[in-house]
N, C-alpha and C positions, 0 to 999 in steps of 0.2 A: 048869945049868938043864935040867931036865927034857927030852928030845925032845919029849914031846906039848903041851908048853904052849909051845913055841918055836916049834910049829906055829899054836896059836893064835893066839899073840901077834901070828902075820905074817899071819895070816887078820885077825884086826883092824886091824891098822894098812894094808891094802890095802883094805880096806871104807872105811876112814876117809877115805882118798886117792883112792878111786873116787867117791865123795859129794860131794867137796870138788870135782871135775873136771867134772861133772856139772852144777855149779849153776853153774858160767860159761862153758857152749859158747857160738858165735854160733848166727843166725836160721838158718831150715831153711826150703826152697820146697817147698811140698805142690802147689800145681798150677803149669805153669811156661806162659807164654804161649805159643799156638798160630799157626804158620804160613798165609801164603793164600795164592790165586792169582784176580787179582782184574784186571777193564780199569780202562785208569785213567777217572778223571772219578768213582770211586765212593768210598764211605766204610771205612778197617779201623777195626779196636774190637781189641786185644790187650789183657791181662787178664792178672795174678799172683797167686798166695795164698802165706802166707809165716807163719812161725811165728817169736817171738822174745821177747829180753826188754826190756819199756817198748814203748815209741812205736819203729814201723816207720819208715826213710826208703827212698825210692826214685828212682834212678835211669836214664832209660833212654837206650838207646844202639844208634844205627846204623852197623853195620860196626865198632863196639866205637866208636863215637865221641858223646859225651855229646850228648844233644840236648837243646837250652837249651828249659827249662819243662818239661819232661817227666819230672814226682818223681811224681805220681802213680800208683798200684796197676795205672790202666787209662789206656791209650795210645789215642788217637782220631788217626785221621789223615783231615781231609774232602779231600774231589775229589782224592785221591790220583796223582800222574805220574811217569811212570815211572823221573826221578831219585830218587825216592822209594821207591826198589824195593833189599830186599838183605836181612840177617841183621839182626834185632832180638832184645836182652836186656836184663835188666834188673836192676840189683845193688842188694840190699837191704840195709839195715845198722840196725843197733839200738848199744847201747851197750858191746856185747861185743864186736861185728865184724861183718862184712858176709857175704855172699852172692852168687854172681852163677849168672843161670838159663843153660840154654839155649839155644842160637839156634834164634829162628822164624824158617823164612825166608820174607818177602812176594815174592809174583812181579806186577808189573806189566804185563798187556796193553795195547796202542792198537789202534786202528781202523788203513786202507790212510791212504796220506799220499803225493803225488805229490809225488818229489821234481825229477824233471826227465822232459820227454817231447819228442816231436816238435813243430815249429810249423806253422804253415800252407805247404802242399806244392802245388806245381807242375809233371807229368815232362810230355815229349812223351810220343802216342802211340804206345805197343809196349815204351815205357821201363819198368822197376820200380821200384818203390815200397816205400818201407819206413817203418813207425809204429813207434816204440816208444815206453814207460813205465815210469821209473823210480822203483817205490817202497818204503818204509817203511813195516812194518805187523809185528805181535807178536801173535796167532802169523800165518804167512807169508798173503799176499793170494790171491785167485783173482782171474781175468782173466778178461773175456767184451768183443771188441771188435766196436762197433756203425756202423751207417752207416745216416745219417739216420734213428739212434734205433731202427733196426730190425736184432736180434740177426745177428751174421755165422757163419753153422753154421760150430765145429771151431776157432777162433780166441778160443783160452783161453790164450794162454801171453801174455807183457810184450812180445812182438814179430811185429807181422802186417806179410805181406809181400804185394803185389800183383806177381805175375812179369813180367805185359804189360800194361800198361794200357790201355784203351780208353776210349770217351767217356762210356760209362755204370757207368763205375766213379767219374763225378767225383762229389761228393757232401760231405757233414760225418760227420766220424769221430770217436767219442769208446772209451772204456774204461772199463767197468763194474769197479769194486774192490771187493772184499769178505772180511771175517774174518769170526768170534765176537764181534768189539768191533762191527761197523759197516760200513759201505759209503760207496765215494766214487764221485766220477766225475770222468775226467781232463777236460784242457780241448779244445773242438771245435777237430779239424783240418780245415781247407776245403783241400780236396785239388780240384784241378783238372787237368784231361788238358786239355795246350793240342793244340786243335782248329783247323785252318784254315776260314776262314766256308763255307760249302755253302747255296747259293739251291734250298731245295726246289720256291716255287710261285714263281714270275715274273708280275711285273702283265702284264697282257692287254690287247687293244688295243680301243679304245671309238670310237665312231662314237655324236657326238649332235647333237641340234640346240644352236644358238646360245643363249646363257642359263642350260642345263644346268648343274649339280655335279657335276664329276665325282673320284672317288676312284680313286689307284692304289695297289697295295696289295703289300709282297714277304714272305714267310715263308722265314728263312736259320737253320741251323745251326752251330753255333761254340762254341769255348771257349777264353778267358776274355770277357767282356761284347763283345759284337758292335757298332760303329758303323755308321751311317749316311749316307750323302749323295743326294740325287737329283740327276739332271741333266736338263737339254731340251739336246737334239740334241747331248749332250756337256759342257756346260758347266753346271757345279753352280749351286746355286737358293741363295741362302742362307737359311739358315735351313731347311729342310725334311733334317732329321735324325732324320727318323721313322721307323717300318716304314711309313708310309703317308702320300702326297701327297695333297690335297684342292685344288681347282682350284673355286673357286665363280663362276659366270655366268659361265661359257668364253666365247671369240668367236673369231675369225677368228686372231687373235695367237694365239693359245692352241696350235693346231695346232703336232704335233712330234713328238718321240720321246723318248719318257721312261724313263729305267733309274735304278737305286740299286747304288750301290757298297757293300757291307760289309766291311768291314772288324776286321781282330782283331790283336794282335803276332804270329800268325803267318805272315800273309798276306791278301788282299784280296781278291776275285769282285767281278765286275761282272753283275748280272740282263740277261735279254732284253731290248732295248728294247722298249714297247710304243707303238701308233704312237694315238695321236690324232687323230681326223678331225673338223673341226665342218660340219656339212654346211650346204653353203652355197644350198641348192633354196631358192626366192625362197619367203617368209609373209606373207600379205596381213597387214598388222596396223593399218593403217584403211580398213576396205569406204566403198563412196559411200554415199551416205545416198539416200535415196529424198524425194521433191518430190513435195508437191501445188503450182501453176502455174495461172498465167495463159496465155490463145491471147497469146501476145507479150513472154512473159517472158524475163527472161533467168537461168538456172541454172547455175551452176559443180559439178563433179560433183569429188571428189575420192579418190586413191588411192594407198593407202602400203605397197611391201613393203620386207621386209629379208634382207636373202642377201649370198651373196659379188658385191660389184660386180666390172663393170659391170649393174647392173640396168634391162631395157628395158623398154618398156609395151607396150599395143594397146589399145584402147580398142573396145569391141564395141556393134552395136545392133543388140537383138533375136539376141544370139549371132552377129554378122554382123561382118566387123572392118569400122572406120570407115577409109577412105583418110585419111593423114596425123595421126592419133588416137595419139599415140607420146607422150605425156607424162604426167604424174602428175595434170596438170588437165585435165577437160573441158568448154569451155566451148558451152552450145546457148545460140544466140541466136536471139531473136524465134521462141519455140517455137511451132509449128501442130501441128491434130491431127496429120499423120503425124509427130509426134517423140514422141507420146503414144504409149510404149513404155517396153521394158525395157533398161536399160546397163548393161555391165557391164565388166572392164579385166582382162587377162592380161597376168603379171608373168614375165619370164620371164630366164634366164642360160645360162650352160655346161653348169650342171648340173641345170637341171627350168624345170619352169610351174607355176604356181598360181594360180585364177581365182576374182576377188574374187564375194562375192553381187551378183545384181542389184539395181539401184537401179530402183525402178519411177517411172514419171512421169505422174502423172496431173492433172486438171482438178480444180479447186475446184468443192466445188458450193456454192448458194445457193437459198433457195425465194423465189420471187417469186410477189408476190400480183397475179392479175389480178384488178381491179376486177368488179362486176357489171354487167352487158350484156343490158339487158333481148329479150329471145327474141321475136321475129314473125318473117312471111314477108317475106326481103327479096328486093328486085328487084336482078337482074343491072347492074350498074355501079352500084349506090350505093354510099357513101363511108361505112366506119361506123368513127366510134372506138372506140376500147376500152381504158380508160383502167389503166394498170398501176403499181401501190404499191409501191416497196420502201422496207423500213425502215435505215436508215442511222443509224450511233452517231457522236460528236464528235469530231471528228478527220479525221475522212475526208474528201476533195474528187474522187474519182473512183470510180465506180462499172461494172463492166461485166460484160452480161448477156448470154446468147442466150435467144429466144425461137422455140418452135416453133409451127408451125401447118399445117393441113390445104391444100396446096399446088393441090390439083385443086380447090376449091371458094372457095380465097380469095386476093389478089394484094396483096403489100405496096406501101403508096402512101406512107407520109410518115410523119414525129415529128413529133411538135410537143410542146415541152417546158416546164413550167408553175412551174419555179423559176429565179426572175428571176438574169439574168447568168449563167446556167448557158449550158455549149453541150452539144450532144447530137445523135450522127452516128449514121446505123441504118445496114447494108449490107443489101443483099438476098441470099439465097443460094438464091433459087428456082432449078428445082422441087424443092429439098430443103425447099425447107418452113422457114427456119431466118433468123430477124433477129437482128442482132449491133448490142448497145445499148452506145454508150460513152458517157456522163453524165459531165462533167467541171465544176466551179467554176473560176473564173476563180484564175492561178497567185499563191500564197501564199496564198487564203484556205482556208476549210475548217470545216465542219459545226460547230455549238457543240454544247455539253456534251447529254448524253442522247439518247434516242433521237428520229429526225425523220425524216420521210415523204418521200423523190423520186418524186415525181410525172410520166408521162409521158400521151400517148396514144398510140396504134398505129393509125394510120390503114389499113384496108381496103379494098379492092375486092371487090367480090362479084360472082364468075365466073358463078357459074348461079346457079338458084333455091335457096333454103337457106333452114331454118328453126336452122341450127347456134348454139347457144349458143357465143355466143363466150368467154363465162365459161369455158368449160371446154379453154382453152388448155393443152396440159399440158407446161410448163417442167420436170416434172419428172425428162422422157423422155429430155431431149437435152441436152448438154453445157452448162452453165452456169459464165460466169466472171464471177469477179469481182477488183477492185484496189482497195488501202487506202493510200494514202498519209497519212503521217502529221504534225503540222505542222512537223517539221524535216527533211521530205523523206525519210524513209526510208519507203519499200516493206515495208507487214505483210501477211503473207498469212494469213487465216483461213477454215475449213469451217463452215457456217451450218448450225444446225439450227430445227426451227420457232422464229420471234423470231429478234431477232438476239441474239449471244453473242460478243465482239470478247476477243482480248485485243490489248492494247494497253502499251507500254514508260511506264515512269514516270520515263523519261532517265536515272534515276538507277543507276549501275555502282560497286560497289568492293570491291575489293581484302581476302581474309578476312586478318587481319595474322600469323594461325597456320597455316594449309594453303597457299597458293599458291594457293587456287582467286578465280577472278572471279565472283561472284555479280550475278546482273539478276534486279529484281522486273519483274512485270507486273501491269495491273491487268486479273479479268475481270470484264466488267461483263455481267450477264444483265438486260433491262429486266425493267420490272413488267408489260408486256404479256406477256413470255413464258409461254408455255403446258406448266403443268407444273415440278415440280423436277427439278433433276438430282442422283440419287445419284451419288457420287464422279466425275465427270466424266474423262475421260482425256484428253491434250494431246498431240499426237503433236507434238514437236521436227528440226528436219531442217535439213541445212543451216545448222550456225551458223556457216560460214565458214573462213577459213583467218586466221593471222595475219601478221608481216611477215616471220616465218623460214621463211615459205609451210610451217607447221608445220599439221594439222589441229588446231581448237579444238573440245577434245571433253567433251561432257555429262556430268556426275561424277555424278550425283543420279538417272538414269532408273530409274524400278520395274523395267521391261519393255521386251519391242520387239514390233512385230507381225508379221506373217510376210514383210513386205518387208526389215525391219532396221530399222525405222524405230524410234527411242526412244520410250517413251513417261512420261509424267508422272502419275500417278494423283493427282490432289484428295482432300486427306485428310478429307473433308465433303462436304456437299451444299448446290448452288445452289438457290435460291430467287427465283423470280421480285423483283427488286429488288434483289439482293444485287450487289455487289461488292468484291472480296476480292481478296486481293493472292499471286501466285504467284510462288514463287522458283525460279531456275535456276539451277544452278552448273555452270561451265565451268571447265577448262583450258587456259589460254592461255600459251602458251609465253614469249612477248615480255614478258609482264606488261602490253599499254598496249594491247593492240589491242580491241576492242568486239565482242562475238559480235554477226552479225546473223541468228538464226533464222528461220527459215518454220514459221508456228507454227497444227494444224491442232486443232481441237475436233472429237471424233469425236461423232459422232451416235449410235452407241451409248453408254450409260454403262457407267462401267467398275465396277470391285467392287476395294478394298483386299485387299492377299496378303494368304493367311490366316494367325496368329500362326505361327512355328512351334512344332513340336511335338517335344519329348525334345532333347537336345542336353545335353552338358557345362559346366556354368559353371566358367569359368579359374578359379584361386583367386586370390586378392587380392593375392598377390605378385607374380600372373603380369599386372593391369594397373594402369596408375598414369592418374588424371585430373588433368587441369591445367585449372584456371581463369583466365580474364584476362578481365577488363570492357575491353568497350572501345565507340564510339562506337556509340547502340544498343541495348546493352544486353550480355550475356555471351555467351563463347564458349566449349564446353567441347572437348578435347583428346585423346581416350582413345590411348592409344600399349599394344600389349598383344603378349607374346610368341605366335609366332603357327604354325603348318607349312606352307610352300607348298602351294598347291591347296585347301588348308581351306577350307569357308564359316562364315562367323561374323554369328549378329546381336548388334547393339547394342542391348540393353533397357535405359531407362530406366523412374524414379518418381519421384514429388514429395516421397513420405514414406515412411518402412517400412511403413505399413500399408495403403498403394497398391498395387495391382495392376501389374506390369510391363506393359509395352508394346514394341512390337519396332520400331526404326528400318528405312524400306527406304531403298534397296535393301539387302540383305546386302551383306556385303564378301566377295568371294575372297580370301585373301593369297598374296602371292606373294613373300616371305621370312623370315623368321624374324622379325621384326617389323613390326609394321601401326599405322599411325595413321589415326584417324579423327577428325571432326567435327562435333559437334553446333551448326550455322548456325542452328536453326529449321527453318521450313516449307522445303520438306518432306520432310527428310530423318525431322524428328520433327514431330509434329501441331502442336506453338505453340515458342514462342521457349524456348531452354535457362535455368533460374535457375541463380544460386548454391549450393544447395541441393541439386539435381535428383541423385539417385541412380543409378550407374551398373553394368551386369554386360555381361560376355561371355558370348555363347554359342557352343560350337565342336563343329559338326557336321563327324564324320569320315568318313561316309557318302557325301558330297553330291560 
């Protein structure tokens, strides 16, 4: 054969065999999936392209290991973690053979992750201190260690170390963690430097009066948590585990010495004692009451201090001490003008005086009418009557007066008395000028109801010549007295203004079933003769006695006093010639059973109602609670209101919302954190309390 066609031949038949190889290779990867670096919690997308013959299949595979469901072209992996991390490919095969690509490699980051750190730490003081923090983080963490939240300059590294500790190194420590993925924070160490307790301010020593609040108070250094104890004179209080003791209405007991022990695990101080004093200078806290009186009465004066006993008296007249006058009673008997004066009582102990106000003691007056007396010239020794009116109210069987008269021109000669079974005794007090009339009813009877005329004459002598109206006697000048007995024998004293004006008991006493107080009406009865109204009238109250704990019984309801001390009553209206109207007193009587008997005077001035007041705070309605109760009568209302020592507070009521407030007197003072009061009626409020009746406080911080 030919060389040149042997040449062909084998050129064709390797063309032939190269064709034939050709048409059945396997698939071919044109683009091969791509590597990442990724934190975890996000999503990869890897992706193949792939050339072949028929239908592709796909397999993928982590760390050459098949991963179940994963034939598809494109590999999705969501919230990817960092087991999840490593060399991925992907083998592709068709019906000739397969393929496999090359590895992508994914890289997985995390955030810091604390795997273990310090716990809650405790050194003594001067000792070190060491924090550290163990963690897990891709790529590596940084460190920034805080105390109480606030950056520590230079303490970047997994381990902070305190060399000497001190007290102000105790505090909360944590550790800021941070990558490229994220940021943690370890957990708060409570680091304490144990501190033995140190008393920097020591309670101080107090000197008060009797009744005081008083607070002691210690400020102590320490670490870990500080206790407390107090003690009096050593021996622990229980319960008082405070920084500060409270002591409310100290007394004589109270006096001592008081410290607080602190306490810690490392050790214990005891503060200064501070010494407590209650001083014990004697406090008048019931002056005498001042007396209007009869020439012949009889007055008990009474006086109350409080201090450290033994507490002594003296009893004074006119600032002068009285021989034998050492007790808490003072009794004047069968008073004459020289006892018409001022008493007063000095209280006195180891550690002071203190001297009560004077109680003044004066004469009742009364206006008595003398009759008209007709005027000529009379001749020396004639005999002239001169006939004298007073008006006497129902009740009364004893009357007495003095009458004056012009002593160089006229000689008292006789009475002679014109109300039958009466007796009637004059004295003469010449040359003072002055007849003393005592008018008396036979015993147990007594005046009927309204007002009724005793009738006398005043028998004269006529010294020289005179043409003297004897009408113009003038009783007004000179001491006048008078006596009221009432018809179950009790002794009323009243001051007369023109007419007569009595008040007078209506027996009836009792008991408020909510206050403790004793309430007494009276009736005043002004006639029809009287001349003139009285706008609000004022009652001056005195003397309403003592009871069987020889406790004074004291007035709860007075508006005011007058400048002796004397209490006074203001009338919430005005009298009216004819009127009669019923006055209520309220007392305190210690015993519950005993009976005020007051001395009870109508001042001849009229008085004027306090004026409303004015600005003050109303409590809010949490701050008071009203309680109703009906009881025999009619109702009683209750108010109970949180309140601050020393306060003044009025009680305003109304009948409706669209009323106008009105102000109860007197005001209250309070004098502890809570106050109760009582709406009884007159006259604390102008008529009787309803069911109904709207109530506010008002609290002046001013007053």
């Amino acid at each position: 054969m030919p060389r040149n066609f042997r040449k062909w031949l084998t050129g064709v038949v390797l063309a032939m065999f190269l064709g034939a190889s050709a048409a059945s290779a396997a698939p071919t990867i044109t683009t091969p999936p791509a590597g990442a670096i990724i934190c975890a919690g996000t999503n990869v997308v890897m992706s193949v392209a792939a050339n072949g013959t028929g239908a592709l299949s796909y397999q993928w595979q982590l760390n050459r290991t098949n991963l179940a469901g994963a034939t598809g072209s494109t590999l999705v992996r969501n919230n990817i973690q960092p087991i999840q991390q490593g060399h991925y490919r992907v083998v592709v095969s068709d019906t000739t053979g397969s393929v496999t690509s090359t590895e992508a490699l994914v890289v997985v980051l995390f955030p810091p992750t604390v795997v273990a750190q310090t716990g809650n730490t405790t050194v003594d003081a001067g000792q070190p201190a060491t924090f550290t923090v163990l963690v897990t983080a891709k790529p590596p963490s940084t460190y920034q260690w805080r105390k109480n939240s606030q950056a520590i300059t230079g303490a970047t590294n997994n381990v902070y170390t305190i060399s000497s500790a001190v007290g102000t190194d105790a505090g909360t420590y944590d550790c800021l963690l941070a990558n490229s993925c994220g940021t943690a924070t370890s957990s708060p160490i409570q680091f304490q430097v144990g501190l033995p307790p140190l008393v920097t301010t020591d309670p101080v020593d107090q000197s008060v009066e009797p009744g005081a609040n008083v607070t002691f108070s210690v400020v102590a250094t320490g670490s870990p948590t500080l206790t407390y104890q107090w003690c009096k004179d050593g021996t622990p209080l229980p319960g008082q585990t405070g920084t500060s003791i409270s002591l409310p209405n100290v007394q004589f007991v109270d006096e001592g010495g008081y410290s607080v022990k602190v306490t810690n695990p490392y050790g214990m101080i005891a503060s200064r004692t501070a010494t407590l004093t209650v001083s014990g200078r004697p406090v008048i806290i019931v002056h005498p009451l001042s007396h209007s009186v009869l020439l012949g009465d009889n007055v008990t004066l009474n006086v109350k201090a409080k201090g450290r006993e033994p507490i002594s008296y003296q009893w004074m007249k006119a600032g002068v001490d009285i021989p034998g006058a050492t007790s808490t009673n003072l009794l004047l008997s069968n008073i004459q003008a020289a006892d018409i004066t001022t008493y007063s009582a000095r209280a006195f102990n180891t550690e002071g005086t203190a001297v009560s106000s004077n109680a003044v003691i004066s004469l009742s007056g009364r206006v008595v009418r003398v009759g008209n007396t007709q005027t000529f010239q009379f001749t020396p020794g004639d005999i002239v009557p001169v006939p004298v009116t007073i008006d006497a109210e129902g009740g009364e069987n004893r009357v007495r007066f003095s009458l004056a008269f012009d002593a160089t021109r006229l000689t008292f000669s006789s009475l002679s008395n014109r109300f039958n079974g009466a007796t009637a005794n004059g004295a003469l007090a010449d040359p003072a000028g002055m007849i003393t009339v005592d008018w008396q009813l036979p015993t147990g009877q007594a005046l009927s109801a309204g007002s009724n005329q005793v009738m006398f004459d005043v028998h004269f002598a006529i010294k020289s010549t005179t043409n003297q109206a004897i009408l113009f006697l003038p009783p007004e000048n000179s001491p006048v007295a008078k006596s009221i007995t009432g018809p179950n024998g009790e002794t009323l004293a009243a001051k007369y203004i023109t007419g007569t004006v009595v008040f007078k008991r209506t027996g009836v006493y009792f008991l408020s079933p909510l206050t403790g107080f004793t309430q007494e009406s009276f009736y005043c009865v002004y006639p029809s003769t009287a001349l003139g109204s009285l706008p609000f009238p004022q009652m001056e109250v005195s003397n309403p006695g003592i009871d069987t704990l020889n406790d004074p019984i004291i007035l709860m309801n007075a508006t005011k006093t007058n400048s002796a001390g004397t209490a006074i009553v203001v009338h919430p209206g005005t009298l009216f010639p004819g009127n009669i109207v019923t006055t209520f007193l309220e007392f305190d009587v210690s015993d519950r059973i005993t009976a005020p008997s007051p001395t009870l005077n109508l001042l001849e001035e009229t008085g004027v109602l306090p004026s409303e007041p004015v600005g003050g705070t109303a409590l809010a309605n949490d701050k008071v609670r009203v309680i109703r109760q009906v009881v025999a009568g009619g109702t009683v209302a209750v108010i109970d209101f949180f309140s601050t020592n020393g306060r003044l507070y009025y009680v305003q009521y109304r009948e409706n919302a669209a009323a106008t407030w009105r102000s109860s007197f007197p005001p209250v003072r309070a004098s502890g954190p809570t106050t109760r009061w009582s709406d009884l009626g007159s006259s604390r409020t102008s008529d009787q309390p309803t069911a109904t009746r709207e109530y506010r406080v008002l609290e002046f911080s001013n007053r």
